[in-house]
C-alpha positions in Angstrom: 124.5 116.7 127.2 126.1 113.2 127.3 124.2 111.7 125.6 123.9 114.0 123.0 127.8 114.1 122.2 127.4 110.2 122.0 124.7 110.3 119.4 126.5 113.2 117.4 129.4 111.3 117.6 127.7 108.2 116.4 125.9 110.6 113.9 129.1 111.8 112.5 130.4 108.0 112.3 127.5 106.3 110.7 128.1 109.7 107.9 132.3 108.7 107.6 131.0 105.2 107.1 128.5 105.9 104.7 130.2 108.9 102.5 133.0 106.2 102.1 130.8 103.5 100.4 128.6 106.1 98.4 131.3 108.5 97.3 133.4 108.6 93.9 137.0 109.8 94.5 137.3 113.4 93.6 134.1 113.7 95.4 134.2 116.9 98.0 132.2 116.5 101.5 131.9 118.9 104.1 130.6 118.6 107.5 129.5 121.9 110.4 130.5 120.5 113.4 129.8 123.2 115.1 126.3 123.4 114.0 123.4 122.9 116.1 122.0 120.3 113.9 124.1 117.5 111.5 124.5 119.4 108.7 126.3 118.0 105.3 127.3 119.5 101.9 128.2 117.2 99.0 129.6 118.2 96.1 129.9 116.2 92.8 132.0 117.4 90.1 132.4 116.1 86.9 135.0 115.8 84.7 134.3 118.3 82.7 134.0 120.7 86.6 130.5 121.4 86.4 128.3 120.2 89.7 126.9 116.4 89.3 123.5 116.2 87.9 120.8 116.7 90.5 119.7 113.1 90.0 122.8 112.2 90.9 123.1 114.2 94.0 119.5 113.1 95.0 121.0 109.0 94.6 124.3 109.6 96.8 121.5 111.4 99.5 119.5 109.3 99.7 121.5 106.4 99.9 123.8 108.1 102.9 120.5 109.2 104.8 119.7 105.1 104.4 122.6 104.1 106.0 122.8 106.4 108.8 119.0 105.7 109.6 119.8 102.1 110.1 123.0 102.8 112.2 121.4 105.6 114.6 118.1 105.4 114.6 117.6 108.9 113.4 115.4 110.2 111.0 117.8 111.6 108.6 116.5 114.1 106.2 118.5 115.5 103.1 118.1 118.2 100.5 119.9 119.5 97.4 120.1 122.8 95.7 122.2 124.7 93.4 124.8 127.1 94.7 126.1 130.0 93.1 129.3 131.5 95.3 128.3 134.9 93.1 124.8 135.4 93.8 123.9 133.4 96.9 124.9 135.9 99.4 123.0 134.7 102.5 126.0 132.6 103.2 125.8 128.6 104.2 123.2 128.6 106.5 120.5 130.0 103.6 121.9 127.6 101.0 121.1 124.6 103.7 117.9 125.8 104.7 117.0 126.3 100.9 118.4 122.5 100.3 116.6 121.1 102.9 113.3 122.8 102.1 113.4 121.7 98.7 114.3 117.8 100.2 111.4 118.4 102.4 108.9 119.1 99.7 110.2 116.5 97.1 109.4 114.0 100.1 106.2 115.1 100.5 105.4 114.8 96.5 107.1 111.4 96.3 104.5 109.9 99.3 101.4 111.8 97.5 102.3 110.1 94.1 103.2 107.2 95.3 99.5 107.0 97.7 97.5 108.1 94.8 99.4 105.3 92.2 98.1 103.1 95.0 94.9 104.4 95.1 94.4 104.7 91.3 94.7 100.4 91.2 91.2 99.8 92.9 89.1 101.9 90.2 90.8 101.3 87.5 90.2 97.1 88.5 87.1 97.7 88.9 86.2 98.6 85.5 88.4 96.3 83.7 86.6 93.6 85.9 83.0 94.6 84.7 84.0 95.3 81.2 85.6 92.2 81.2 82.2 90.5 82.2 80.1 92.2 79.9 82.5 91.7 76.8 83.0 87.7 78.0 79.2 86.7 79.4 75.8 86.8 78.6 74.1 89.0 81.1 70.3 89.9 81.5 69.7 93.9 80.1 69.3 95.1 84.0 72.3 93.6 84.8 74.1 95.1 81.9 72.7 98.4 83.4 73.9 97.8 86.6 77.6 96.9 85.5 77.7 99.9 83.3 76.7 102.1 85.7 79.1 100.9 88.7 81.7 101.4 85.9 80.9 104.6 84.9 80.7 105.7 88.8 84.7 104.2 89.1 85.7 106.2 85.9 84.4 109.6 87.7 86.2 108.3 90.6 89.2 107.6 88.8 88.8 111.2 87.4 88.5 112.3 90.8 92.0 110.9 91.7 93.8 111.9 88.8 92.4 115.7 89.0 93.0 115.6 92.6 97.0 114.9 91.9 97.4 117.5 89.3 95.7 120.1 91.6 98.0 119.4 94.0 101.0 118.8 92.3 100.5 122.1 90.3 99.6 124.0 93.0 101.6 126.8 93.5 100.4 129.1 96.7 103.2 132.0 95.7 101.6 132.7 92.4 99.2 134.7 91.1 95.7 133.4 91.5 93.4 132.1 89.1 91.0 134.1 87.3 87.8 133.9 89.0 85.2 131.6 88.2 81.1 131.3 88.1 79.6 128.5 88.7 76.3 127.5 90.6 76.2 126.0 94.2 73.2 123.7 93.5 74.2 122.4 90.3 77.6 121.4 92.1 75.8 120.0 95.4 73.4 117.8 92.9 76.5 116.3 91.1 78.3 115.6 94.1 75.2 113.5 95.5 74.8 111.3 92.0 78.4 110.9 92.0 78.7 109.4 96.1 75.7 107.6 95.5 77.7 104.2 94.5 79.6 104.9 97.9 76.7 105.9 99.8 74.9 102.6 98.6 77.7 100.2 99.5 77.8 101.5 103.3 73.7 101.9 103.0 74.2 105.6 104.0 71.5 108.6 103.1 73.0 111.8 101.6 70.4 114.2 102.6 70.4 117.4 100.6 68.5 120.8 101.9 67.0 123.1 100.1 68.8 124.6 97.1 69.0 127.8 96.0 70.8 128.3 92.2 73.5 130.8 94.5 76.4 131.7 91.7 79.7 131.6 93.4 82.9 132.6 92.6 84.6 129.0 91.5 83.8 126.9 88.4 81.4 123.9 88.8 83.7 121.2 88.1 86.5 122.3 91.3 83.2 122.9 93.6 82.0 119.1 92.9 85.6 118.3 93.3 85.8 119.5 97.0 82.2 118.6 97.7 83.0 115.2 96.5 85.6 114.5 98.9 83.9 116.0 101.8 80.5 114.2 100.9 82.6 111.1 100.4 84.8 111.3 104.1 81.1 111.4 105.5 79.8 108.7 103.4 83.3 106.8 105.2 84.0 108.1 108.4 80.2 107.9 109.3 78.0 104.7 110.8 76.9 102.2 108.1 73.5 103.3 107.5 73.7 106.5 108.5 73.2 109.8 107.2 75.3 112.6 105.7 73.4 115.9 105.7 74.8 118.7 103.1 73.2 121.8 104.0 73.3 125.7 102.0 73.5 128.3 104.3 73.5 132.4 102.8 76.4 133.5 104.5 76.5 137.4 103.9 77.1 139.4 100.8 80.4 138.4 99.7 79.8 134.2 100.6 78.2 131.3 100.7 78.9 128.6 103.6 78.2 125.0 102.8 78.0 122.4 105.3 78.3 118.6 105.1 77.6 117.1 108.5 78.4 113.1 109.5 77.2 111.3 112.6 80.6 109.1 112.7 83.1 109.3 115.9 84.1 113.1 114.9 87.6 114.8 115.1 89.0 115.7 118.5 89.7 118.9 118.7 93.4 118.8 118.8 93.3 116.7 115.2 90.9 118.8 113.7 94.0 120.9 112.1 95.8 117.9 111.1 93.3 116.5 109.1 94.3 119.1 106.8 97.7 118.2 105.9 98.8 116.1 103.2 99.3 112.6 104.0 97.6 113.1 107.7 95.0 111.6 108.7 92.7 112.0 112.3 94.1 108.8 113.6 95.9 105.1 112.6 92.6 103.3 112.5 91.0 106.3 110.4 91.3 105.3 106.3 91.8 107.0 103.8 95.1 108.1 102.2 95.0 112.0 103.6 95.3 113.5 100.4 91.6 114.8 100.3 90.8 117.2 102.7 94.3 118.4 102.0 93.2 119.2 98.7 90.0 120.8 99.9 91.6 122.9 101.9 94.3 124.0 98.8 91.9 124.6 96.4 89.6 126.9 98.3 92.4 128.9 100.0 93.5 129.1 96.2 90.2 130.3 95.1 89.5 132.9 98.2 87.5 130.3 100.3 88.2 128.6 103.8 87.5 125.5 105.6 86.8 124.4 108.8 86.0 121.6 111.2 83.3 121.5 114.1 81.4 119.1 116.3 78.4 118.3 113.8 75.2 118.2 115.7 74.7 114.6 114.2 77.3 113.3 116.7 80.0 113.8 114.2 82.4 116.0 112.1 80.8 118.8 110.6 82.7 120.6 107.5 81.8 124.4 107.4 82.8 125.8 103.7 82.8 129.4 103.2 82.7 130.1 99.0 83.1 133.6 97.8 80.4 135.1 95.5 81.6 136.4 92.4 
Protein backbone atom coordinates (compact mmCIF):
# COMPACT_ATOMS: atom_id res chain seq x y z
CA UNK A 1 0.00 0.00 0.00
CA UNK A 2 3.10 2.16 0.38
CA UNK A 3 4.20 1.93 -2.42
CA UNK A 4 1.32 2.48 -4.17
CA UNK A 5 0.53 6.04 -2.47
CA UNK A 6 4.29 6.85 -3.65
CA UNK A 7 3.65 6.03 -7.20
CA UNK A 8 0.06 7.85 -7.22
CA UNK A 9 1.63 10.60 -5.66
CA UNK A 10 4.40 10.63 -8.16
CA UNK A 11 1.59 9.88 -10.78
CA UNK A 12 -0.27 12.95 -9.69
CA UNK A 13 3.07 15.04 -9.85
CA UNK A 14 4.48 14.04 -13.15
CA UNK A 15 0.35 15.13 -14.33
CA UNK A 16 0.82 18.95 -12.24
CA UNK A 17 4.07 19.08 -14.10
CA UNK A 18 2.95 18.15 -17.30
CA UNK A 19 -0.72 19.99 -17.51
CA UNK A 20 1.44 23.12 -16.62
CA UNK A 21 3.71 22.98 -19.83
CA UNK A 22 0.84 21.58 -22.16
CA UNK A 23 -1.99 23.73 -20.99
CA UNK A 24 -3.38 27.20 -22.40
CA UNK A 25 -4.68 29.56 -19.59
CA UNK A 26 -8.36 29.32 -19.48
CA UNK A 27 -7.81 25.66 -19.84
CA UNK A 28 -10.08 23.59 -17.16
CA UNK A 29 -8.36 20.17 -15.63
CA UNK A 30 -9.91 17.88 -13.29
CA UNK A 31 -8.43 15.03 -11.50
CA UNK A 32 -10.54 11.81 -9.26
CA UNK A 33 -8.43 11.35 -6.61
CA UNK A 34 -10.44 9.16 -5.16
CA UNK A 35 -10.61 6.84 -8.08
CA UNK A 36 -9.15 3.55 -8.27
CA UNK A 37 -7.22 4.29 -11.32
CA UNK A 38 -5.47 7.99 -12.43
CA UNK A 39 -8.26 9.39 -14.02
CA UNK A 40 -8.12 12.99 -15.88
CA UNK A 41 -10.63 15.22 -17.70
CA UNK A 42 -9.45 18.07 -19.88
CA UNK A 43 -11.40 20.58 -21.11
CA UNK A 44 -10.48 23.10 -23.92
CA UNK A 45 -12.68 25.99 -24.58
CA UNK A 46 -12.42 28.31 -27.07
CA UNK A 47 -13.11 31.68 -27.35
CA UNK A 48 -16.03 31.55 -28.81
CA UNK A 49 -17.05 28.58 -25.49
CA UNK A 50 -17.43 25.67 -27.61
CA UNK A 51 -15.14 22.46 -26.51
CA UNK A 52 -11.46 22.57 -28.41
CA UNK A 53 -11.35 20.59 -31.55
CA UNK A 54 -10.78 16.91 -31.03
CA UNK A 55 -7.43 17.27 -32.70
CA UNK A 56 -6.60 19.44 -30.34
CA UNK A 57 -7.54 17.52 -27.42
CA UNK A 58 -5.90 14.38 -28.96
CA UNK A 59 -2.27 16.86 -29.10
CA UNK A 60 -2.45 18.13 -25.32
CA UNK A 61 -3.10 13.99 -24.55
CA UNK A 62 -0.81 12.85 -25.95
CA UNK A 63 1.76 15.02 -25.16
CA UNK A 64 0.84 14.89 -21.09
CA UNK A 65 0.72 10.87 -21.36
CA UNK A 66 4.55 11.48 -22.91
CA UNK A 67 5.67 13.25 -20.19
CA UNK A 68 4.37 11.26 -17.37
CA UNK A 69 5.56 8.02 -19.15
CA UNK A 70 9.08 9.30 -18.98
CA UNK A 71 8.71 10.59 -15.27
CA UNK A 72 6.98 7.21 -13.83
CA UNK A 73 7.54 4.66 -15.86
CA UNK A 74 3.87 3.95 -16.39
CA UNK A 75 2.12 3.20 -19.27
CA UNK A 76 -0.18 6.07 -19.51
CA UNK A 77 -3.10 5.61 -21.70
CA UNK A 78 -5.57 8.58 -22.75
CA UNK A 79 -8.89 8.97 -24.49
CA UNK A 80 -11.27 11.76 -25.64
CA UNK A 81 -14.89 11.92 -26.20
CA UNK A 82 -17.62 14.45 -26.42
CA UNK A 83 -19.75 15.19 -23.43
CA UNK A 84 -23.15 16.34 -23.36
CA UNK A 85 -24.24 17.31 -19.48
CA UNK A 86 -28.00 16.85 -21.14
CA UNK A 87 -27.92 13.51 -22.58
CA UNK A 88 -24.96 11.59 -21.01
CA UNK A 89 -26.66 10.48 -18.03
CA UNK A 90 -24.46 7.56 -16.94
CA UNK A 91 -22.55 10.09 -14.93
CA UNK A 92 -18.42 10.47 -15.08
CA UNK A 93 -17.41 7.13 -14.85
CA UNK A 94 -19.35 6.18 -18.40
CA UNK A 95 -18.01 9.34 -20.05
CA UNK A 96 -14.25 7.99 -18.98
CA UNK A 97 -14.85 4.59 -19.84
CA UNK A 98 -16.33 5.78 -23.32
CA UNK A 99 -13.08 8.22 -23.64
CA UNK A 100 -10.81 5.70 -22.94
CA UNK A 101 -12.23 3.06 -25.16
CA UNK A 102 -12.25 5.28 -28.07
CA UNK A 103 -8.22 6.19 -26.96
CA UNK A 104 -7.78 2.49 -26.91
CA UNK A 105 -9.03 1.76 -30.36
CA UNK A 106 -7.47 4.89 -32.15
CA UNK A 107 -4.11 3.32 -30.75
CA UNK A 108 -4.80 0.28 -32.07
CA UNK A 109 -5.61 1.81 -35.74
CA UNK A 110 -2.58 4.19 -35.58
CA UNK A 111 -0.01 0.89 -34.99
CA UNK A 112 -2.03 -1.14 -37.90
CA UNK A 113 -1.53 1.89 -40.34
CA UNK A 114 1.51 2.71 -39.38
CA UNK A 115 2.81 -1.50 -39.79
CA UNK A 116 1.00 -1.80 -43.00
CA UNK A 117 2.76 1.87 -44.42
CA UNK A 118 5.77 -0.16 -43.44
CA UNK A 119 4.89 -3.10 -45.02
CA UNK A 120 3.52 -1.59 -48.22
CA UNK A 121 7.52 -0.19 -48.91
CA UNK A 122 9.02 -3.68 -49.78
CA UNK A 123 6.34 -4.47 -52.78
CA UNK A 124 5.94 -1.46 -53.97
CA UNK A 125 10.34 -1.44 -54.33
CA UNK A 126 10.23 -4.32 -55.73
CA UNK A 127 8.40 -3.39 -58.71
CA UNK A 128 9.79 -0.12 -59.27
CA UNK A 129 13.19 -2.03 -59.15
CA UNK A 130 12.28 -4.48 -61.97
CA UNK A 131 10.45 -1.94 -64.04
CA UNK A 132 13.24 0.09 -63.68
CA UNK A 133 15.47 -2.72 -65.26
CA UNK A 134 13.39 -3.54 -67.94
CA UNK A 135 12.72 0.19 -69.07
CA UNK A 136 16.75 0.92 -68.55
CA UNK A 137 18.55 -2.65 -69.90
CA UNK A 138 18.56 -4.92 -72.49
CA UNK A 139 17.39 -8.21 -71.17
CA UNK A 140 17.00 -11.67 -72.88
CA UNK A 141 12.89 -12.44 -73.56
CA UNK A 142 13.01 -15.16 -70.57
CA UNK A 143 14.29 -12.83 -68.49
CA UNK A 144 11.87 -10.21 -69.40
CA UNK A 145 9.33 -13.02 -68.45
CA UNK A 146 10.75 -13.62 -65.29
CA UNK A 147 10.91 -9.88 -64.16
CA UNK A 148 7.37 -9.29 -65.24
CA UNK A 149 6.08 -12.01 -63.59
CA UNK A 150 7.89 -11.40 -60.03
CA UNK A 151 6.37 -7.95 -60.56
CA UNK A 152 3.08 -8.82 -61.23
CA UNK A 153 3.17 -11.39 -58.10
CA UNK A 154 4.38 -8.01 -55.78
CA UNK A 155 1.36 -5.99 -57.30
CA UNK A 156 -1.20 -8.87 -56.07
CA UNK A 157 0.79 -8.65 -52.92
CA UNK A 158 0.57 -5.15 -52.70
CA UNK A 159 -3.22 -5.56 -53.35
CA UNK A 160 -3.26 -7.95 -50.69
CA UNK A 161 -2.02 -5.29 -48.21
CA UNK A 162 -3.96 -2.56 -49.22
CA UNK A 163 -7.41 -4.72 -49.18
CA UNK A 164 -6.21 -6.18 -46.01
CA UNK A 165 -6.18 -2.43 -44.30
CA UNK A 166 -9.50 -1.39 -45.63
CA UNK A 167 -11.13 -4.69 -44.36
CA UNK A 168 -9.98 -3.96 -41.20
CA UNK A 169 -10.25 -0.41 -40.91
CA UNK A 170 -13.88 -0.60 -42.09
CA UNK A 171 -14.75 -3.32 -40.20
CA UNK A 172 -17.50 -2.75 -38.09
CA UNK A 173 -18.62 -6.00 -35.91
CA UNK A 174 -21.90 -3.89 -34.47
CA UNK A 175 -23.39 -3.65 -37.86
CA UNK A 176 -25.41 -5.33 -39.89
CA UNK A 177 -23.70 -8.02 -41.92
CA UNK A 178 -23.04 -8.23 -45.40
CA UNK A 179 -25.22 -9.72 -47.83
CA UNK A 180 -24.11 -13.14 -48.49
CA UNK A 181 -21.98 -14.20 -51.09
CA UNK A 182 -21.33 -17.28 -53.62
CA UNK A 183 -18.27 -18.17 -54.55
CA UNK A 184 -16.43 -21.56 -55.20
CA UNK A 185 -13.91 -23.22 -52.73
CA UNK A 186 -11.62 -24.58 -55.50
CA UNK A 187 -11.46 -21.77 -57.64
CA UNK A 188 -10.31 -19.76 -54.37
CA UNK A 189 -7.81 -22.59 -53.13
CA UNK A 190 -6.26 -22.58 -56.86
CA UNK A 191 -5.75 -18.74 -56.78
CA UNK A 192 -4.29 -18.70 -53.52
CA UNK A 193 -1.63 -21.44 -54.60
CA UNK A 194 -0.56 -19.28 -58.00
CA UNK A 195 -0.50 -16.34 -56.00
CA UNK A 196 2.09 -17.88 -52.85
CA UNK A 197 3.97 -19.49 -55.41
CA UNK A 198 6.71 -16.53 -55.67
CA UNK A 199 6.83 -16.99 -51.73
CA UNK A 200 6.77 -20.57 -51.79
CA UNK A 201 9.72 -20.59 -54.38
CA UNK A 202 12.01 -18.21 -52.49
CA UNK A 203 11.87 -20.54 -49.20
CA UNK A 204 11.84 -23.71 -51.77
CA UNK A 205 8.59 -24.83 -50.01
CA UNK A 206 5.74 -27.21 -51.78
CA UNK A 207 2.13 -26.03 -51.44
CA UNK A 208 0.37 -29.32 -51.72
CA UNK A 209 -3.29 -29.10 -52.74
CA UNK A 210 -5.89 -32.14 -52.19
CA UNK A 211 -8.46 -33.02 -54.09
CA UNK A 212 -10.95 -30.33 -55.09
CA UNK A 213 -14.32 -30.31 -55.23
CA UNK A 214 -16.12 -26.99 -57.01
CA UNK A 215 -18.08 -26.78 -53.15
CA UNK A 216 -20.12 -23.15 -53.46
CA UNK A 217 -19.87 -21.37 -50.22
CA UNK A 218 -21.33 -18.61 -48.80
CA UNK A 219 -18.48 -15.81 -49.34
CA UNK A 220 -17.27 -14.21 -52.58
CA UNK A 221 -14.12 -15.53 -54.26
CA UNK A 222 -12.00 -12.63 -53.94
CA UNK A 223 -12.38 -12.40 -49.58
CA UNK A 224 -11.89 -16.47 -49.64
CA UNK A 225 -8.40 -16.07 -51.58
CA UNK A 226 -7.86 -13.17 -49.31
CA UNK A 227 -7.90 -15.32 -46.11
CA UNK A 228 -6.45 -18.31 -47.80
CA UNK A 229 -3.67 -16.19 -48.96
CA UNK A 230 -2.60 -15.23 -45.63
CA UNK A 231 -2.97 -18.59 -44.08
CA UNK A 232 -1.11 -20.30 -47.07
CA UNK A 233 1.41 -17.52 -46.86
CA UNK A 234 2.17 -17.87 -42.64
CA UNK A 235 2.80 -21.54 -43.68
CA UNK A 236 4.88 -20.76 -46.62
CA UNK A 237 6.84 -18.43 -43.48
CA UNK A 238 6.53 -20.00 -40.34
CA UNK A 239 7.37 -23.50 -41.87
CA UNK A 240 11.11 -25.20 -42.61
CA UNK A 241 12.78 -23.97 -45.82
CA UNK A 242 11.92 -26.66 -48.10
CA UNK A 243 9.11 -27.89 -46.59
CA UNK A 244 5.69 -28.40 -47.33
CA UNK A 245 2.40 -26.64 -46.68
CA UNK A 246 -0.56 -29.04 -47.22
CA UNK A 247 -4.13 -27.18 -47.90
CA UNK A 248 -6.67 -29.81 -47.53
CA UNK A 249 -10.95 -29.68 -48.34
CA UNK A 250 -12.75 -31.37 -46.00
CA UNK A 251 -17.07 -31.61 -46.32
CA UNK A 252 -17.91 -30.55 -43.09
CA UNK A 253 -21.87 -31.10 -42.76
CA UNK A 254 -24.74 -29.56 -44.49
CA UNK A 255 -24.40 -25.99 -43.60
CA UNK A 256 -20.18 -25.85 -44.04
CA UNK A 257 -17.20 -26.45 -45.46
CA UNK A 258 -13.80 -26.72 -43.24
CA UNK A 259 -10.53 -25.96 -44.92
CA UNK A 260 -7.33 -26.83 -43.58
CA UNK A 261 -3.86 -25.49 -44.30
CA UNK A 262 -1.33 -27.44 -42.33
CA UNK A 263 2.66 -26.36 -41.83
CA UNK A 264 5.49 -28.53 -40.49
CA UNK A 265 7.23 -25.31 -38.71
CA UNK A 266 7.75 -25.07 -34.71
CA UNK A 267 3.75 -24.71 -34.23
CA UNK A 268 1.91 -22.48 -31.64
CA UNK A 269 1.89 -23.44 -28.00
CA UNK A 270 -1.16 -23.81 -26.86
CA UNK A 271 -1.39 -20.89 -24.58
CA UNK A 272 -0.51 -18.42 -27.84
CA UNK A 273 -2.67 -20.10 -30.10
CA UNK A 274 -5.48 -17.25 -29.10
CA UNK A 275 -3.18 -14.55 -29.43
CA UNK A 276 -2.16 -15.06 -32.68
CA UNK A 277 -5.46 -13.75 -33.44
CA UNK A 278 -5.18 -10.30 -32.26
CA UNK A 279 -4.14 -7.46 -34.12
CA UNK A 280 -0.62 -6.51 -33.84
CA UNK A 281 0.17 -10.05 -31.91
CA UNK A 282 2.20 -12.28 -32.95
CA UNK A 283 3.15 -16.12 -31.39
CA UNK A 284 6.44 -14.89 -30.09
CA UNK A 285 9.48 -11.96 -30.56
CA UNK A 286 11.45 -14.07 -32.91
CA UNK A 287 8.09 -15.02 -34.98
CA UNK A 288 7.85 -12.27 -38.22
CA UNK A 289 5.45 -10.97 -39.52
CA UNK A 290 3.52 -7.74 -38.63
CA UNK A 291 0.27 -9.61 -36.87
CA UNK A 292 -2.19 -8.04 -38.94
CA UNK A 293 -2.97 -11.30 -40.92
CA UNK A 294 -4.52 -13.81 -39.11
CA UNK A 295 -6.20 -10.98 -37.31
CA UNK A 296 -7.81 -10.23 -40.45
CA UNK A 297 -8.70 -13.87 -41.11
CA UNK A 298 -10.24 -14.21 -38.16
CA UNK A 299 -12.44 -10.69 -38.82
CA UNK A 300 -13.57 -11.45 -41.95
CA UNK A 301 -14.86 -14.87 -41.37
CA UNK A 302 -16.52 -14.13 -38.03
CA UNK A 303 -18.00 -11.23 -40.33
CA UNK A 304 -19.18 -13.61 -42.89
CA UNK A 305 -20.58 -16.47 -40.45
CA UNK A 306 -17.28 -18.50 -40.45
CA UNK A 307 -14.67 -19.44 -37.64
CA UNK A 308 -11.15 -20.18 -37.24
CA UNK A 309 -9.09 -22.14 -35.28
CA UNK A 310 -5.63 -23.46 -34.40
CA UNK A 311 -4.33 -27.10 -33.71
CA UNK A 312 -1.23 -29.20 -33.56
CA UNK A 313 -0.94 -30.03 -37.50
CA UNK A 314 0.05 -33.64 -37.89
CA UNK A 315 3.12 -32.26 -40.05
CA UNK A 316 4.80 -31.23 -36.78
CA UNK A 317 3.28 -27.76 -37.06
CA UNK A 318 0.32 -25.33 -36.83
CA UNK A 319 -2.62 -26.47 -38.46
CA UNK A 320 -5.41 -23.73 -39.42
CA UNK A 321 -8.96 -25.39 -39.33
CA UNK A 322 -11.50 -23.02 -41.38
CA UNK A 323 -15.11 -23.61 -41.11
CA UNK A 324 -17.04 -21.61 -44.35
CA UNK A 325 -20.70 -21.61 -44.39
CA UNK A 326 -22.53 -22.88 -47.47
CA UNK A 327 -24.89 -20.62 -48.96
Amino acid sequence: MRAARALERAATAAFSTAVARVLRAGDLVAHDAASDVFVAALVSPTREGSAAAPVDARSALARIAATMETTTRLDVHTGWTTYDGVADTGGIASVVERALARGAQERERYAFFSSVGHELRTPLASIRGYLETLLDTEVDARTRARFVRIAYNESLRLSRLVEGMFEISLLDLHAAPPSRAHGRLDEAVSAARDACAAAAAARAVTVVVGALSPAAVAVDSDRLTLILVNLVENGIKHGRRGGTVAVAVEPGDARTVVVTVDDDGPGVAPTDRERVFVLGERASAQAGGNGIGLALVRLMLERLGGRIALERSPLGGARFVVTIPRP
